[in-house]
N, C-alpha and C positions, 0 to 999 in steps of 0.2 A: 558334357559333350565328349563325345568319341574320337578319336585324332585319326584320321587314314594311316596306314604304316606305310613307311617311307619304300621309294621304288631301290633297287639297288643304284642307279644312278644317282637320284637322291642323294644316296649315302656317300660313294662314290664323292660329287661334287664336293659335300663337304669335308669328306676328308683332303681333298686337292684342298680348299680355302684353307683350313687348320694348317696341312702343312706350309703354303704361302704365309700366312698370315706367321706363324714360326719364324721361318725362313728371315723376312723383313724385322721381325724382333731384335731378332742376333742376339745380344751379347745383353741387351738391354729386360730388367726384370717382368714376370708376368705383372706384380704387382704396380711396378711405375707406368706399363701402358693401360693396365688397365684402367688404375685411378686417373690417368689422363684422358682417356675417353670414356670418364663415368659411367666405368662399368666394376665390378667387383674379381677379383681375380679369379674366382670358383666358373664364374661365365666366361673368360676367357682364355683356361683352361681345358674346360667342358666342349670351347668350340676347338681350341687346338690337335682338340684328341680327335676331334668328331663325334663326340658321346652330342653334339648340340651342332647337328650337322645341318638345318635350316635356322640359324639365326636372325633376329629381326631386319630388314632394310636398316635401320634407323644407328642399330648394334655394329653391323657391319661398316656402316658410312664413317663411323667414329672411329673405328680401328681405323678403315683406311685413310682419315686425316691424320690420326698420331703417329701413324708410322709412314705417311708421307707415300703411299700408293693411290694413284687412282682409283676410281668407280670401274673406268674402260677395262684397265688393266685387268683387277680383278676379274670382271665378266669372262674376257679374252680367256683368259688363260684356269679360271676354274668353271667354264659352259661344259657340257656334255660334248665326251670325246665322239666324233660318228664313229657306228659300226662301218 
């Protein structure tokens, strides 16, 4: 299966989540959030950079219970900026 290539918005949002989801980390290791929302640190790396700028619903819901952000929030604040 052939994957659409992403719009620059696309890419865009996810780099706004990567940086968020950063951001909320702080101080705290990639590997302890990761293993806390069983995921592997290689994946939540890959989404902090944005090299994995649509990650799964399911991926993203686990980050934001371990680091204690909303769903809302998230959407808010990494949705497409209007032109």
């Amino acid at each position: 299966m052939v994957r659409t290539p992403l719009t620059p918005e696309e890419r865009e949002r996810g780099e706004r989540l990567g940086r968020l989801l950063r951001e909320a980390r702080g101080p705290r290791s990639m590997v302890e959030i990761a293993a806390a929302a069983g995921l592997s640190a290689e994946t939540l790396r890959k989404i902090e950079t944005g090299r994995a700028p649509t990650p799964a619903f399911f991926t993203v819901a686990a980050l934001a219970g371990v680091l204690g952000l909303s769903m809302d929030d998230l959407v808010t604040r990494c949705a497409p900026v209007p032109s």
